[in-house]
VEXDREN-2710 file (C-alpha; in Angstrom, 1 decimal):
% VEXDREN-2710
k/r/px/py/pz
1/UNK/0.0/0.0/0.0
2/UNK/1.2/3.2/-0.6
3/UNK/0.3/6.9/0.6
4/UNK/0.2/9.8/-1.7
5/UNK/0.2/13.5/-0.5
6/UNK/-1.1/16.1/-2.7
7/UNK/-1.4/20.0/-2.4
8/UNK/-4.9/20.8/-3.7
9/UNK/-7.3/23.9/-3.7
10/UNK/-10.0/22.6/-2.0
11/UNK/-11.2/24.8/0.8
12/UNK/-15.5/24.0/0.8
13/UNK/-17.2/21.2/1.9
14/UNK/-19.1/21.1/-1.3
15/UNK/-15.2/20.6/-3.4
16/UNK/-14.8/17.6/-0.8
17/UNK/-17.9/16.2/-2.3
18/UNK/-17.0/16.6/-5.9
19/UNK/-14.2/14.6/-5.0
20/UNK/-15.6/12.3/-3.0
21/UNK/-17.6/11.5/-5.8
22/UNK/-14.5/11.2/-8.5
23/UNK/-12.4/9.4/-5.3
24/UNK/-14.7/6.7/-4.7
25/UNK/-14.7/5.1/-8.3
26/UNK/-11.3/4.3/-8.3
27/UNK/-10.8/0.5/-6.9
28/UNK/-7.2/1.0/-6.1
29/UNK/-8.3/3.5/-3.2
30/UNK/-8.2/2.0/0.2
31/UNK/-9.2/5.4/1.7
32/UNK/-8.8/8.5/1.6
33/UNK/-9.1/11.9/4.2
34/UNK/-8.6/15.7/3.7
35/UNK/-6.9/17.9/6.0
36/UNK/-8.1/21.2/5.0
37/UNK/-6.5/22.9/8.5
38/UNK/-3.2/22.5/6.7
39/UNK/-1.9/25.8/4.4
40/UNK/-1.7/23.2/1.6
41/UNK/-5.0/21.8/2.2
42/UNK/-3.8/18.3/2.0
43/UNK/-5.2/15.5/0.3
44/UNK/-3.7/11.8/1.2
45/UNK/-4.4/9.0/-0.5
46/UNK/-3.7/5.4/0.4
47/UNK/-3.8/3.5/-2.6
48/UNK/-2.0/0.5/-4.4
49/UNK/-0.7/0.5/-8.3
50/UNK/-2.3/4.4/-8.3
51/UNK/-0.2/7.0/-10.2
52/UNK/0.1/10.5/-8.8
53/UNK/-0.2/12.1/-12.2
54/UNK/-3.3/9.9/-12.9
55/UNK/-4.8/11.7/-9.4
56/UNK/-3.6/14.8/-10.7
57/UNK/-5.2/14.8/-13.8
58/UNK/-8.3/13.7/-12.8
59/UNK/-9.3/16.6/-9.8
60/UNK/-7.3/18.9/-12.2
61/UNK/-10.2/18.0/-15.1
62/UNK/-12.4/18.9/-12.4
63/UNK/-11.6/22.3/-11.7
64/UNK/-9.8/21.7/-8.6
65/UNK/-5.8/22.2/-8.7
66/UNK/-3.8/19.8/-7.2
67/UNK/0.2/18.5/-7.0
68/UNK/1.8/15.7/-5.6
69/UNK/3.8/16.8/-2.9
70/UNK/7.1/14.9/-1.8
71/UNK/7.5/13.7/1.7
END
C-alpha cells in the first residue's frame, strides 16, 4: 500500500464532495481523508498501483488544482 500527499485547492465542503464523488470510483483506493486545517490543504491517498499524475489529472479536469507533494 502506498500513501500519496497532494497539495490541492479545496477549501469548501461542497469541493470535498465533488471529489468524493471522482475518489470513490477508483478501486485502487483504500481510503482517503482531507486535511483542510493545513496551508496546503492536504489530500492523502492510500492507494496500491495508483499513479500520482493519474490523481492529478483527474481533480485537475475537475476544476480543482492539485500537485503531488514529496515527503
Amino acid at each position: 500500500m502506498n500513501i500519496l500527499v497532494f497539495s490541492t485547492s479545496v477549501k469548501e465542503k461542497r469541493q470535498v464532495n465533488k471529489v468524493t464523488t471522482l475518489l470513490t470510483k477508483i478501486p485502487a483506493i483504500a481510503q482517503w481523508n482531507f486535511d483542510l486545517e493545513d496551508c496546503d490543504n492536504i489530500l492523502r491517498i492510500e492507494a496500491d498501483n495508483l499513479s500520482p499524475r493519474y490523481i492529478e489529472r483527474l481533480l485537475i479536469g475537475a476544476g480543482i488544482n492539485c500537485r503531488e507533494l514529496e515527503y
